[in-house]
N, C-alpha and C positions, 0 to 999 in steps of 0.2 A: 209520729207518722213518718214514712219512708220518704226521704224524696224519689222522687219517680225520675230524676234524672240520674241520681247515687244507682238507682235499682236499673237502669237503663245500661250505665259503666258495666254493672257486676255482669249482665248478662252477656256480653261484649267481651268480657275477660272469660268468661265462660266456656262462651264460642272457640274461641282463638285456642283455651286450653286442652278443649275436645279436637280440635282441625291438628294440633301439637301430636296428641298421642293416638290419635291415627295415622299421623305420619310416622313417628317413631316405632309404632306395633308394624306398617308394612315393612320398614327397612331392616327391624330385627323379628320378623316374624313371629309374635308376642304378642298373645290377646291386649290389645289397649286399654283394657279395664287396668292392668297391671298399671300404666302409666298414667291413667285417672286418678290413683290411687295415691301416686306418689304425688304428681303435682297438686291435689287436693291438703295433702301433708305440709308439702310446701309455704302453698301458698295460706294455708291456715295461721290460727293465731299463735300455735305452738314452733313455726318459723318466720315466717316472712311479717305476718299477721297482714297483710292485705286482701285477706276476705276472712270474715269471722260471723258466723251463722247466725252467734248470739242476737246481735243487732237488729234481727231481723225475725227473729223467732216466732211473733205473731203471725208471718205468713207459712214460716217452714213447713209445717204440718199442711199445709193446702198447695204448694207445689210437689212437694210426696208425695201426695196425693193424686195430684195428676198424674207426676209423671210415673209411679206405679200404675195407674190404671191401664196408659197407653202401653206399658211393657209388657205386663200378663196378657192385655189384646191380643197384642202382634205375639206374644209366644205363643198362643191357644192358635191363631189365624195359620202358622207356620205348620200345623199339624193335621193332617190330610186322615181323614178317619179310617177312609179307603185303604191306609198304607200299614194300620194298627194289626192289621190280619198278621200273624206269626209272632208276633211280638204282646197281643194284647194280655195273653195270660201274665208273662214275667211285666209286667206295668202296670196292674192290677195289684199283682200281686206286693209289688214293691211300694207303692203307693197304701198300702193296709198293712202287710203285716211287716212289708221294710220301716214305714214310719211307728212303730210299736214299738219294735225291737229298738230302734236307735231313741227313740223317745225316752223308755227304760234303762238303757245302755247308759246315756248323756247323765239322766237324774242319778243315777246311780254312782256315778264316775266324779260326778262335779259334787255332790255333796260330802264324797268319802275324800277327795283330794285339797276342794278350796274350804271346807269346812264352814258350809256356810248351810242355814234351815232347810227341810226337805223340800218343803212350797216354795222357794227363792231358787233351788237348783233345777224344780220341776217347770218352774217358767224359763230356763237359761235354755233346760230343753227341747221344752217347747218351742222357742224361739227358731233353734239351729237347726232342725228337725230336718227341715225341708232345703235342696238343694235350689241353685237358682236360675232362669230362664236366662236372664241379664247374662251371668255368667257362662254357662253352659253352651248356651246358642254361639255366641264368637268361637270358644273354643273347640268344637266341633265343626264349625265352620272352615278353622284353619287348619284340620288335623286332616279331615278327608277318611274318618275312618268306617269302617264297613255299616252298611245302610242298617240291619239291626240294631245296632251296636246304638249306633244316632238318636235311631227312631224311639231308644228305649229309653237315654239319658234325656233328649227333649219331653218325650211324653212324662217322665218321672217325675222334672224340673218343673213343668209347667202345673202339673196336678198336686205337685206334694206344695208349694207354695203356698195352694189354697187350702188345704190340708194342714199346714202349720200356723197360718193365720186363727183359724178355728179352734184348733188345741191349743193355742196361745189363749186366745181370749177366755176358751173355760179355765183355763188354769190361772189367770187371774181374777177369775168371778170366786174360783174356790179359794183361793188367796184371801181376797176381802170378802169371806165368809158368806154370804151371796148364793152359793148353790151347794146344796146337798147332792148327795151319792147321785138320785135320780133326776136331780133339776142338771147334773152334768150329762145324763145322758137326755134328756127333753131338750136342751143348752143346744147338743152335736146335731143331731136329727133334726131342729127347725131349724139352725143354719149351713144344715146341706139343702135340705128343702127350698128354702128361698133360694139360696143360690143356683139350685141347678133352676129351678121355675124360672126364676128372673132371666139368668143367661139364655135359656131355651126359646124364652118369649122374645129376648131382643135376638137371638140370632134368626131362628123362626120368619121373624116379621122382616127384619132389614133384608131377609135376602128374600122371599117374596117380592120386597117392593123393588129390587134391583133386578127380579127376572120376570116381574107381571105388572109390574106396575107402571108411571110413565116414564116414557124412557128420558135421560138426562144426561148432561155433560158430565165432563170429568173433575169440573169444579164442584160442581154440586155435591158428585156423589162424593165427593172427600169430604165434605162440611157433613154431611147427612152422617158419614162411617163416625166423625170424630164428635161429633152431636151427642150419637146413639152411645158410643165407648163412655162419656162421660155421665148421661142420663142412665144407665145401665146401673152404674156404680152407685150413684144417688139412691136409685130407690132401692137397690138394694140394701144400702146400709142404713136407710130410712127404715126399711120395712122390720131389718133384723140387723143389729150394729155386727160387724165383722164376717159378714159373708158377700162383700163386695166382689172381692178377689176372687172366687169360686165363681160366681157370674158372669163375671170379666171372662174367668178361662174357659168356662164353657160356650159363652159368646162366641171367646174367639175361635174353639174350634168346631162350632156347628159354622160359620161362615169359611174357616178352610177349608172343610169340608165340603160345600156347597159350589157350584157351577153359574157363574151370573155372567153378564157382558163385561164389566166395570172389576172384575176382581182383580188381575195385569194390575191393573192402573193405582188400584186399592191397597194392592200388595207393598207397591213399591213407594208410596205413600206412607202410610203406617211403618215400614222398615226404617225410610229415614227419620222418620219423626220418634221412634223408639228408640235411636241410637242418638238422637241429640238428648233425649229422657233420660238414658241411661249416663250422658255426660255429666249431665246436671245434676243427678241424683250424686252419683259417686263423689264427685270432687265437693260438692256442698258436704254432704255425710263423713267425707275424709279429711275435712277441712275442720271440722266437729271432735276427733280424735283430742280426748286430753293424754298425754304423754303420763300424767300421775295414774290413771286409769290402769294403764298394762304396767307401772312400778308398782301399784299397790297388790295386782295379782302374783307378780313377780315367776319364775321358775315355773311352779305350779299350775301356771295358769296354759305355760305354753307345753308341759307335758298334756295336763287335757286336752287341746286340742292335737296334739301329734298321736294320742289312745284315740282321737274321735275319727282323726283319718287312719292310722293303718289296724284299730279293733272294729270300733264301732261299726263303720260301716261297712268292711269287710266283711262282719260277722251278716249285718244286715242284709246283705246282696244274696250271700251264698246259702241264706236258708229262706228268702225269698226266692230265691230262683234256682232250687234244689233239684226241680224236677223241670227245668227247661232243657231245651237243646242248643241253647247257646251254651258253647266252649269255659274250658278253664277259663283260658286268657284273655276269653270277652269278659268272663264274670268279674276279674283280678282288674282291667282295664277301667271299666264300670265303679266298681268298689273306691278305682285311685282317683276318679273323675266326680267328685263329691262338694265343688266347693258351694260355698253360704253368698248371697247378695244381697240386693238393694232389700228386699222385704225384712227380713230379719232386723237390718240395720235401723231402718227406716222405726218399725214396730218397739224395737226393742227403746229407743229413746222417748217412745211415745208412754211406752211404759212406766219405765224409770221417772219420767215426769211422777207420774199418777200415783205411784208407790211412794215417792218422795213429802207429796201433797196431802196422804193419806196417813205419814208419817211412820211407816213402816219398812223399817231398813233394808239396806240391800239393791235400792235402785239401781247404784252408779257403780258397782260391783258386776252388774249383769250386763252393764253397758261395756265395762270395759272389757266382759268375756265376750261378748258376742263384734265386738270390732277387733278382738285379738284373732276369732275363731274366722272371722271373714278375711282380714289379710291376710294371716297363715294360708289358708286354703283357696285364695286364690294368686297368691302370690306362686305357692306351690305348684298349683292343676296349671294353672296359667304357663307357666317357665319351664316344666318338666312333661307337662304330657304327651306330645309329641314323641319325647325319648322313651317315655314309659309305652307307648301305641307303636314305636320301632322295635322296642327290646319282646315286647309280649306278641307281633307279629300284628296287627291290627289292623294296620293301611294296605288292603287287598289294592289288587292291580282294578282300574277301571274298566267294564267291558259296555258294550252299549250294543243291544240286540235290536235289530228293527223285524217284528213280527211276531205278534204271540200266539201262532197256531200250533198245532202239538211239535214241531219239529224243533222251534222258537222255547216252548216253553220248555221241553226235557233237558235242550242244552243250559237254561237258565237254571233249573234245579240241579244242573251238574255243576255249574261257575259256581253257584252258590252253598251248595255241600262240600267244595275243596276250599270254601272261605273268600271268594271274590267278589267283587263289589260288583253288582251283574245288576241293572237296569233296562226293564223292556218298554218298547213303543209301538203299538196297536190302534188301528182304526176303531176297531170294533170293541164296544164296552164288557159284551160276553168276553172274549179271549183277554180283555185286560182283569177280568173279574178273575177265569180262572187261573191267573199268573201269582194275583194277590194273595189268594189261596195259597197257595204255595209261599209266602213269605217274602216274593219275590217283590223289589219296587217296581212300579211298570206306569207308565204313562199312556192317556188314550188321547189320539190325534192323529195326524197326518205328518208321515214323518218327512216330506217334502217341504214341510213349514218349519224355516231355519229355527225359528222360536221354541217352536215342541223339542228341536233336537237338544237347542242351549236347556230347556226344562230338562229335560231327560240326562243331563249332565254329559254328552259330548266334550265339551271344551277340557274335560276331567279325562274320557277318555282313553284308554291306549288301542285299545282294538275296538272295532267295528263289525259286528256279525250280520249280515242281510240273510233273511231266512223267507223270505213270503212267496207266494205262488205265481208268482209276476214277474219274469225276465224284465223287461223296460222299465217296472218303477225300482227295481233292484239296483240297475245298473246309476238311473237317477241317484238314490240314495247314494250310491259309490260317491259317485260324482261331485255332489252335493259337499259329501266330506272330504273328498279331494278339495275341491277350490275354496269352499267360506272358510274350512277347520284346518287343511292344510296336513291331511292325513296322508302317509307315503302309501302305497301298493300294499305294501306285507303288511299294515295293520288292521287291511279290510278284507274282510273272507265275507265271502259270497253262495250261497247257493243258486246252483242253473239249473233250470227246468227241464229245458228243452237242448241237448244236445250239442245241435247245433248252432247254440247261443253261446259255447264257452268259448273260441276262439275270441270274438269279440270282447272279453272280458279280462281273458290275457293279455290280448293289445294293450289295453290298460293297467297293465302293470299288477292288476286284482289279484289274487289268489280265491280262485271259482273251484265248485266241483261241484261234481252232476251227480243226484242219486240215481240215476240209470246206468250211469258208466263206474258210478262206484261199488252198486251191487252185482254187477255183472263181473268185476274185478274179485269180488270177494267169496263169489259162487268158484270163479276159476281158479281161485287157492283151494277151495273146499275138492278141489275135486282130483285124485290123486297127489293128494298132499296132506293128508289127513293128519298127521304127526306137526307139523308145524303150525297146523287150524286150531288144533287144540291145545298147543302150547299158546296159543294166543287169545284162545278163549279164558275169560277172567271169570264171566258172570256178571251178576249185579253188584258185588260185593268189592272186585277191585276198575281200574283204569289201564290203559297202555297210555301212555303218557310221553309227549314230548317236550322236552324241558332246554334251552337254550342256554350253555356257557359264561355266565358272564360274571362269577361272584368268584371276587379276585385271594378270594381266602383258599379257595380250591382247586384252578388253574394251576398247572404244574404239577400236582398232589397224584398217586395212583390210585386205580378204585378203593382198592382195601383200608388204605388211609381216612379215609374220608368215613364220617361215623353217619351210615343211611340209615333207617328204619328197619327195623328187624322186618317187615313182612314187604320189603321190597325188591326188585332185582334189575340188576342193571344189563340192559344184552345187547345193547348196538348202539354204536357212534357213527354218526356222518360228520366227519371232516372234509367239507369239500365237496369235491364229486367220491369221496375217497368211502364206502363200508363200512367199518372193524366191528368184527365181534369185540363186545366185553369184556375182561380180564381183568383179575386182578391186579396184576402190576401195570397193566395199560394207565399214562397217563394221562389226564385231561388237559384240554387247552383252550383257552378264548376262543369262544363262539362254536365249538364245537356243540352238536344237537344230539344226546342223548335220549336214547330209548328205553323206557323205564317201565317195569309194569309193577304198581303198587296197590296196597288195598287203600279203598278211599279215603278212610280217615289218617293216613299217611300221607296223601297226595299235596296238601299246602307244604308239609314239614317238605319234602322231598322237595317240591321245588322252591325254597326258601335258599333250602345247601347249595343249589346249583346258580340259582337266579336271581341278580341285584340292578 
């Protein structure tokens, strides 16, 4: 038996090691997992040896346990159903036929390289199938990359989890002989069944009772969320062994999904308690690492895993997501953003027990591919993504729209066809519906409530659009981001209703325009100047575009030097108060504004060249 004060130390040492590489991941900007990982190595029995898992092994399987459950919650709770709109096909689709493909891809790779039985390389597959929430969620977190892009690796992360737990388990029933061709598919189908019933009931019921039921504190309802998260898992794996985790994720995202008093409070609750789970897990898991494990795979073992990040899943992505409208270099982005976590790790030793018990070899073989395939791949996505999200173009600029009426929405479907990270804020749930529709993120609230705004990612921000039919709550809004957020004049663009409301707005440094004095501008070009109307008419098909100076690779350089997009055109420079038509030998210069008219699918490229 453990002393309770020995186990009291370790949790202590624990802490201090998680509070360590959180401090470390802010200073070097570096998902912290990275650093869990090492000091788990560390501190393990294969250096330091002052934590060694062995010791304690009759508990380890029931703190995994935990603290997987709380991770898949909080990943499923992070994912807003509402926001699936544009992105639900390619998450579907990756989630079925991405996890097939790399399922096949893995068995096939690992049995012809480590030369080990087909059912031993098919469970190795099974195992790494699925990417991981734990993992995934920091590092998108740190990267800031465009809201598709996010929406697609969190929802992939969170479902394919429960997804590889399942095909794990039948591939060990068909292992120890157990299930025939049809008992593997009866096996699949009743633990989707339980799992989605179980999760639907408890998410269903917990949020009922958080918006009709009696009302309660903030204590309460955290006992009640962390009560439910662990009762969930129980009877699902009571009712059907290995569909807990599907449960868990559907829980948790019927409840992100849902609108209660208490969810603020819930949220932020479960966030921290997910990220101490996540400490615990890793550096215990890390700590577990035998050093003989990756010598006996040797070479081999890390060519597999370097064919499983740049074949496998590559292959996976791009014929899962063949017929989406997300971009090459979201796909290629996607593809590189693949690493393995706590589930895998966690499952794959539960295994290796079970196979070792059962006396059928290859346990400690699977153990050591599947802790080689998770430090690789998150040591990797961890330390390089960011570059790899810079080099492929990925970190769109932030725009923050307040108003989703048609005016609100068209500009956001245009931020967001030139590839920018375009977030809208709506009173009204009709105009935040039809924004979702369009793929766009959008928040419903009062965008006078500094909280909607920090939701709505303001503090992310570069520009600020006010678009709504309200001169006074527009000019609020301005305001609002002037004094909390600390937004200069030129980053907020405003529309003025009424005319006589734009001086006002100038005082303020804004940059306003009126669509009465802008149309009436635009009627008085149209009208003996026909020749120049229609050199500026594009269509729907391109933009006039103005793109600001500041990418120090192309300062100094003359037009012609500079390699644009074949269907683009360069026709006026403002320097100053100063005109210049375009030229090719004209050269460009810091902070010079560029007038550019391109087709759309050119417009990120073009202003990428110009704009840093």
């Amino acid at each position: 038996m453990i002393d309770p004060i020995f186990l009291m130390e370790i949790v202590i040492a624990l802490l201090v090691l998680s509070l360590m590489a959180q401090t470390l991941s802010r200073y070097f900007q570096v998902p912290f997992i990275i650093f869990l990982f090492i000091e788990g190595i560390i501190v393990g029995p294969e250096v330091l040896n002052l934590l060694n898992p062995a010791l304690y092994s009759d508990v380890l399987s029931a703190i995994v346990a935990i603290c997987v459950s709380v991770i898949v919650f909080d990943g499923g709770f992070q994912i807003d159903l509402k926001q699936l709109r544009g992105v639900k096909e390619s998450v579907l689709k990756l989630c079925t036929v991405g996890v097939f493909i790399t399922f096949l891809g893995i068995t096939i790779l690992t049995s012809f390289l480590i030369n080990i039985p087909l059912q031993i390389a098919a469970l190795f597959g099974a195992l790494v199938t699925a990417t991981g929430p734990s993992v995934v969620g920091p590092i998108i977190k740190n990267i800031k990359v465009c809201h598709k892009v996010a929406k697609i690796l969190e929802f992939e992360s969170v479902l394919n989890d429960a997804a590889s737990v399942i095909l794990t388990a039948m591939v060990f029933e068909w292992i120890t002989a157990e299930l025939s061709r049809t008992g593997a598919v009866i096996f699949i189908l009743q633990r989707l069944g339980i799992g989605l019933i179980i999760g639907s009931l408890s998410g269903f019921t917990l949020s009922w009772f958080f918006t009709r039921g009696v009302s309660i504190g903030k204590q309460p309802a955290r006992l009640f969320t962390l009560t439910s998260i662990f009762a969930c898992y129980v009877l699902s794996e009571t009712i059907g062994n290995e569909s807990g985790i599907l449960a868990l994720a559907v829980f948790g995202i019927i409840m992100g999904s849902s609108e209660f008093p208490q969810k603020k409070m819930v949220e932020e609750f479960n966030g921290n308690l997910a990220t101490l789970m996540i400490s615990l897990i890793f550096i215990l898991l890390a700590a577990m690492l035998k050093f003989w494990y990756i010598m006996e795979i040797g070479l081999k073992g890390i060519a597999l895993v370097l064919l499983i990040i740049l074949l496998v899943r590559p292959v996976s992505v791009f014929i899962s997501m063949w017929s989406s409208k997300i971009g090459n270099n979201e796909k290629m982005f996607i593809s590189f953003v693949g690493p393995r976590g706590v589930v895998p790790t966690s499952i794959a030793t539960y295994f290796a027990i079970k196979l070792d018990e059962m006396g059928i070899p290859g346990g400690q073989t699977i153990v050591g591919l599947v802790f080689l395939t998770v430090i690789i791949t998150v040591f990797l996505t961890g330390s390089m993504s960011k570059r790899v999200a810079q080099i492929l173009g990925v970190i769109p600029m932030e725009i923050l729209i307040v108003g989703g009426g048609k005016v609100g929405r068209i500009l956001a479907e245009r931020f967001d066809n030139r590839g920018e990270n375009v977030s809208v804020i709506d009173i009204s749930e009709e105009e935040c519906n039809k924004c979702r529709d369009l793929g766009v993120r959008t928040v419903q609230g009062n965008a006078a409530d500094v909280s909607i705004l920090k939701k709505a990612g303001i503090e992310n921000a570069k520009y600020v659009v006010i678009t709504t039919k309200k001169d006074d709550s527009n000019i609020l809004f301005c305001q609002i981001a002037k004094a909390k957020f600390g937004f200069k004049g030129e980053q907020l663009v405003a529309r003025v209703n009424n005319v006589e409301n734009l001086q006002a707005f100038w005082d303020l440094g804004i940059r306003a325009m009126s669509p009465t004095m802008t149309t009436a501008a635009v009627m008085d070009n149209m009208i003996g100047r026909n020749h120049l109307f229609s050199m500026c008419e594009v269509g729907d098909r391109g933009n006039i575009m103005e793109v600001r100076v500041t990418n120090p690779k192309v300062v100094g350089k003359a037009i012609k030097e500079i390699n644009f997009p074949e269907k683009s055109l360069m026709v006026m420079i403002q320097r100053g108060s100063e005109s210049i038509i375009a030229h090719n030998n004209l050269k460009l210069e810091y902070n010079d504004i560029a007038t550019i008219i391109v087709e759309k699918s050119s417009g990120k490229h073009v202003s990428d060249i110009l704009f840093r």
